[in-house]
N, C-alpha and C positions, 0 to 999 in steps of 0.2 A: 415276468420278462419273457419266457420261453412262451406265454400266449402270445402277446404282439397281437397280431393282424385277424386274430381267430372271431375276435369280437363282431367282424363281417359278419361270420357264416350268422349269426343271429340278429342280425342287424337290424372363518367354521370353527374354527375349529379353538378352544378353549382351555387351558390347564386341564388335565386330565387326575382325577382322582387313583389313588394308589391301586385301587383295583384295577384298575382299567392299564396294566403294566404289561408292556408289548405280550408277552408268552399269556397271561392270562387273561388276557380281553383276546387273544387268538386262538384259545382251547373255547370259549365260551363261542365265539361265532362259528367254529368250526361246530361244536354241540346243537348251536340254533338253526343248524342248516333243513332243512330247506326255507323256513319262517325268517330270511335276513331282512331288515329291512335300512331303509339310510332318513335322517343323516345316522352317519357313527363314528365314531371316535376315529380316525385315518387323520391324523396329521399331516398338512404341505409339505410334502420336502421343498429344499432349497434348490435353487437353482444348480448348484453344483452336484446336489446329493442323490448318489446312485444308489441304488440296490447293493449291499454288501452280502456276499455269497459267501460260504464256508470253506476252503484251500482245495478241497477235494471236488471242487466245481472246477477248477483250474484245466483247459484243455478243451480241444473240438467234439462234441458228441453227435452220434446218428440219434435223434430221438422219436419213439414213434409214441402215436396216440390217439388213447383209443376213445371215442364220445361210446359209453355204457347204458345209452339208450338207444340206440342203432347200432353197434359197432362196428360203425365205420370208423376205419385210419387215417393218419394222418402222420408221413415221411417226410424228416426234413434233418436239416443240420443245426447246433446252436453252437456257440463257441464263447469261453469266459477266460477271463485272464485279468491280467492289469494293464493302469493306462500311465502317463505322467504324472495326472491330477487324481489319483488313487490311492497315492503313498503306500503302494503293495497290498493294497486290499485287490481281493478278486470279484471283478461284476462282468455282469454280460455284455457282450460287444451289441450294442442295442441294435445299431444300425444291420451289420451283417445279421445279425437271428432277427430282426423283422423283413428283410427281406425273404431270408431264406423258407419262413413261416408264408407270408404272403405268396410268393410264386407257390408254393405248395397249395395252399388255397386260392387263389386267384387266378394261376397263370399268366397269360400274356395279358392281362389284363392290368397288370402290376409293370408298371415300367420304370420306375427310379422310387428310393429311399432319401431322405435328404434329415441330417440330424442339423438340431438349430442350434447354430452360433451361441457357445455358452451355456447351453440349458441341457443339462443330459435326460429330460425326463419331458422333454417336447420332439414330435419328428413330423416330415412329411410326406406322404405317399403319395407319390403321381400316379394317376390312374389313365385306363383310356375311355376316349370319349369328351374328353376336359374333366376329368376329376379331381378330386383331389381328397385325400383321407388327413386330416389332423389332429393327432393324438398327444393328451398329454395328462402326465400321471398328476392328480389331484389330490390324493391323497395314499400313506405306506404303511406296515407295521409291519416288524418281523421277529423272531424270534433270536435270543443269542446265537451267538456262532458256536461258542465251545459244545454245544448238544449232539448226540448223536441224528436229532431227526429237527431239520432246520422248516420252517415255519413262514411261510410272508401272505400279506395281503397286500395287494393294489387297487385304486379305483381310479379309472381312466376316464376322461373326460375325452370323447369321438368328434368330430362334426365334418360330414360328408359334403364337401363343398361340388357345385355342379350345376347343370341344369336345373332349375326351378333352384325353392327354397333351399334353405341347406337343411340336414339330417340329424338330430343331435340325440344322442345317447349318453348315457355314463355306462361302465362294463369293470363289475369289481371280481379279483382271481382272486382266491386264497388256494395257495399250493403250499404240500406238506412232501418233505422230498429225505430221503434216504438209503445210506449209499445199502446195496445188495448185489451179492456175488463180482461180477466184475462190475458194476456199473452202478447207476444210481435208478430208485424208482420212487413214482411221485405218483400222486393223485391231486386233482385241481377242482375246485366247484367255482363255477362261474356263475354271476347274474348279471342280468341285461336291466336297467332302471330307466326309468324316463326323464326328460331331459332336465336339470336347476330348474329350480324356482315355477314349475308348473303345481307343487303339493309342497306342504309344509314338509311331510312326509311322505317317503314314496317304496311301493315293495316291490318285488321283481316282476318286470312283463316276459322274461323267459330264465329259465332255467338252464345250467349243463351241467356234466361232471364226468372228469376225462381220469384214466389212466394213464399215465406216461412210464415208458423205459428207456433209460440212457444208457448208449453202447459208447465208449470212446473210441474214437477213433484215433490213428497214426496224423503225429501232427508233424509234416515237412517241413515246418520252419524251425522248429527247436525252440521258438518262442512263442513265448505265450499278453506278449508285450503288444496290445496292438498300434499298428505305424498310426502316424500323424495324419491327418487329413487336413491339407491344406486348405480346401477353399471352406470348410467350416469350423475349422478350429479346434474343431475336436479330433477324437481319437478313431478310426476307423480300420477295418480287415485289409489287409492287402487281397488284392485279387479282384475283389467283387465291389458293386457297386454300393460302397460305405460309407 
């Protein structure tokens, strides 16, 4: 979630056997790292089904991060809370943390976020130039909540619409996140895959692997509820373009 739009910079699924039970098919790919390859077990979520985060996610964070083969940063804001259709679980406000991720990376180049009617785990990024980025999460696993060091993997299905042909990637995060001192710290490894159906089988054409630290920041609303967004029906930030 807190990658979002970072997948730029680099630019099925079957009953699952008892091994393969979210924490420990996510200790072993974490183990296989850097030799990941797909398909792998990442179940579809549902249409409605977000990211569920652990309570202590709850509230606006400064998060910075760091890619550990360059160490170059990366400053931006994420913000997690609950929505209507959450029933008090805590997920990321998608909309607002892929903006806020993208200008950070993109700049002006990023002109509107647009999350799709119904689907929390689809969005659209307007780009300049006529572009347009569409991202949508194909497959999740995560780890329980009650743990002290919480666990997810996602694999995103990209396709860069634009001039000429379109762009098409898959881009899977397995982040490993725990709260420390005042805040929370995470480490991410990302792969970049080639697009469906080109290999039965397919392993990573780039690698990453970030550091992350979350600072919380003073939240001026009191809430952590985010407002309604009328024109897509979902839940979005006040303020910003969500």
């Amino acid at each position: 979630m807190i990658i979002g739009l970072l997948g730029l910079q680099v630019l099925l699924f079957a009953p699952l056997p008892a091994a393969w039970a979210a924490d420990g098919w996510l200790t072993e790919r974490l183990e296989a790292w850097p030799n990941w390859q797909l398909p792998a077990p990442l179940p579809r979520p549902r249409a409605q089904q977000d990211l569920v985060y652990p309570t202590w996610f709850e509230g606006t964070w400064r998060v910075e991060s760091t890619d550990l083969e360059d160490d170059s940063t990366l400053d931006h804001l994420a913000r997690f809370g609950t929505t209507s259709t959450s029933r008090g679980a805590v997920v990321g406000d998608r909309k607002f943390n892929a903006r806020a991720i993208g200008s950070a990376v993109l700049g002006d180049q990023l002109l509107a976020v647009e999350q799709a009617p119904g689907q929390v785990n689809r969005q659209l990024a307007r780009l300049s130039n006529d572009r347009q980025l569409e991202t949508t999460v194909i497959g999740r696993r995560e780890s329980p909540l009650d743990q002290p060091t919480f666990v997810s993997d996602e694999l995103v299905l990209q396709i860069l619409h634009g001039p000429g042909a379109p762009r098409i990637s898959r881009i899977e995060t397995l982040s490993r996140y725990e709260r420390c001192d005042d805040g929370i710290c995470a480490e991410q490894w990302q792969a970049r895959y080639s697009p469906p159906g080109e290999d039965i089988t397919a392993a990573p054409l780039h690698l990453s692997h970030y550091r992350l630290t979350l600072k919380r920041q003073p939240d001026p609303t009191a809430s952590t509820a985010f407002p309604a967004d009328r024109a897509s029906g979902t839940k979005a930030a006040s303020g910003g373009d969500h």
